[in-house]
N, C-alpha and C positions, 0 to 999 in steps of 0.2 A: 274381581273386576266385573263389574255392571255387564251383560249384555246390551248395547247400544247399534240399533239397527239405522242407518244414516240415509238409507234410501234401498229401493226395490223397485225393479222394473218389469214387466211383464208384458210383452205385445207378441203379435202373430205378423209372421213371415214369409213369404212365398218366395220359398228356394227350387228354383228348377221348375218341377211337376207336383211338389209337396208340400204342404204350408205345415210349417212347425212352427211349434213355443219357444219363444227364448224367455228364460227367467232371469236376474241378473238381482242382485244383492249386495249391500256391502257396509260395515259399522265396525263395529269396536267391542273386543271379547281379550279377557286373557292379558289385561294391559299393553295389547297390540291391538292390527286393526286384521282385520277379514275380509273376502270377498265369493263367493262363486257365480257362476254361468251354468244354464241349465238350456240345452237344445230340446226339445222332444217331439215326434210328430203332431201336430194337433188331432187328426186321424184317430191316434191310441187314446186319447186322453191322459190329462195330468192330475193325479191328486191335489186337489183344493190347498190340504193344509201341509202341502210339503214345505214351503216355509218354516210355519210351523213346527211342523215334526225335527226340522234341521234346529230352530231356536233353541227349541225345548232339549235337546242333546249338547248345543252348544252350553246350555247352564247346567245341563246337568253333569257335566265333566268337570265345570270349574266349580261345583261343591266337591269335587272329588278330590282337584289336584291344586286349588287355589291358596296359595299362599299369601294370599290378601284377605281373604271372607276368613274371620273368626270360627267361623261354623262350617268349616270344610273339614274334609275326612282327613286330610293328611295332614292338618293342625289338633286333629282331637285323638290321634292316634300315636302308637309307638313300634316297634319290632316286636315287643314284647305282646302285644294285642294280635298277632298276623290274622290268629283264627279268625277275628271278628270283618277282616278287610272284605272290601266290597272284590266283586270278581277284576274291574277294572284295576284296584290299584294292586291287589295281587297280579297282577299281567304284566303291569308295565315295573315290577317290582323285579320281576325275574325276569325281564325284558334288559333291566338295568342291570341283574348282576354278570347278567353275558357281556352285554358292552364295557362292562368293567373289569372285566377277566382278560378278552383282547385287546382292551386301550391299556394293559398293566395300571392301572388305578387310574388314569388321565381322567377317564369320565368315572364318578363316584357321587351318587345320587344322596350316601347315605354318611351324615359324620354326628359323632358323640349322639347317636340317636337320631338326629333330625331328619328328616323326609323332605327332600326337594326336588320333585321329577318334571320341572319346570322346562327343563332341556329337552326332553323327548312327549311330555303332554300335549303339545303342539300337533306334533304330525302326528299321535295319536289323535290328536281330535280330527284332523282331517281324515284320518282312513276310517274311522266311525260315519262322517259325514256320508264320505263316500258308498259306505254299507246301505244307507238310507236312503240314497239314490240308486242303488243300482238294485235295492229289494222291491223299488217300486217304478220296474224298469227303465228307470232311464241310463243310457249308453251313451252317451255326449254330455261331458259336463267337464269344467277347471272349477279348483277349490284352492285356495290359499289363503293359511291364518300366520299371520307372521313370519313370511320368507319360504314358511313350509306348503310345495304344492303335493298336489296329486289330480293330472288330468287323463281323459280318456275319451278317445271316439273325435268327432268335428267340431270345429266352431258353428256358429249360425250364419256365416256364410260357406260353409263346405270346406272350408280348407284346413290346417291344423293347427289345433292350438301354439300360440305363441307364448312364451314367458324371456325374460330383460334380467338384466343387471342391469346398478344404476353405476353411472361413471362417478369413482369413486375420488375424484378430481375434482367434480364439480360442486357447486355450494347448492345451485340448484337439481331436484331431484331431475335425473332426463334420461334414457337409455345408454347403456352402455354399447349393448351386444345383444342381440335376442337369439334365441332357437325355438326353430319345430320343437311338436310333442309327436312322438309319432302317436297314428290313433290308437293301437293298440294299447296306449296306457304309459305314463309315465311316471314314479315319485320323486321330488326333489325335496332336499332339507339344502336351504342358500341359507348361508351368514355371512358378516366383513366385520373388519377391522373398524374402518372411518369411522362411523357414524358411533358406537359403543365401544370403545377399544377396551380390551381385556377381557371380553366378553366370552370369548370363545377357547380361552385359556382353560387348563384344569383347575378346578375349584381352588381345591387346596397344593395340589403338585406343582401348580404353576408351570405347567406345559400345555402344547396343544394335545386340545383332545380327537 
């Protein structure tokens, strides 16, 4: 899937005593859509091409794990190749055969050979994101690429992050239910039934995983 950037915002804020950056971002990666929030004091300075730097990782993970691009790693590879695997999909390879061992086969990334880590690529991509915000320190920031968050630290009003469920009743998307993140850091992986039903089933087991 195309990275597709749909808008970016970027102004300055006077919170309290402090004027900080908020960055704000959101398009389409991964045949889903994306978005993050970025606080930072404007005081410390923000890297120019953090953007950037997060784009350039968002496509570099979906030549990795994309089962769309003809030219991705895990369509031009086999089990039989491991030696050749990039570090990323050796990671989330053994990352998969653990969840596969406690789910008794529910989650099972791998059949008659094929490679599909479509299920946990997600929220690796966001704690990569994440890595690349906090190496260049920033401490306030939500990320979430398809249902998968991971926040930490304040909003850019000072208070904490929020994240929703959407009511799964309704035909229009609208909140359900929201919670705090406490700042200290939060990860979530959401999914539902509604909207993709069977989605969340075992591939081939046909149970939940």
């Amino acid at each position: 899937m195309i990275l597709v950037v749909r808008s970016l915002l970027l102004i300055f804020l006077l919170v309290g005593c402090q004027q900080v950056t908020y960055t704000s971002a959101d398009g389409e990666i991964y045949g889903t859509t994306y978005k993050y929030h970025i606080v930072h004091p404007k005081n410390e300075g923000l890297d120019p091409l953090i953007v950037d730097k997060i784009n350039n990782e968002l496509k570099r993970i979906d030549l990795i794990f994309s089962t769309y691009k003809n030219d991705s790693e895990v369509l031009n590879t086999s089990i039989e190749e491991m030696d050749t695997w990039s570090e990323d999909l050796k990671y989330l390879y053994d990352l998969s055969l653990n969840v596969t061992k406690k789910s008794e086969n529910a989650f099972n990334p791998i059949k008659n050979s094929e490679l599909d880590f479509s299920a946990i690529a997600k929220g690796y991509a966001v704690d990569k994101v994440a890595e690349i915000m906090i190496r260049n320190g920033i401490l306030n920031y939500f990320i979430e690429i398809g249902g998968e968050i991971k926040a930490k630290g304040l909003a850019h009003h000072q208070g904490n992050w929020r994240w929703a469920i959407e009511d799964p009743f309704s035909f229009n998307p609208k909140a359900f239910k929201s919670f705090l993140i406490p700042s200290e850091g939060l990860s979530i992986a959401t999914s539902g039934e509604y909207k993709n039903p069977g989605h969340i089933w075992g591939r081939w087991t046909k149970r939940y995983c």
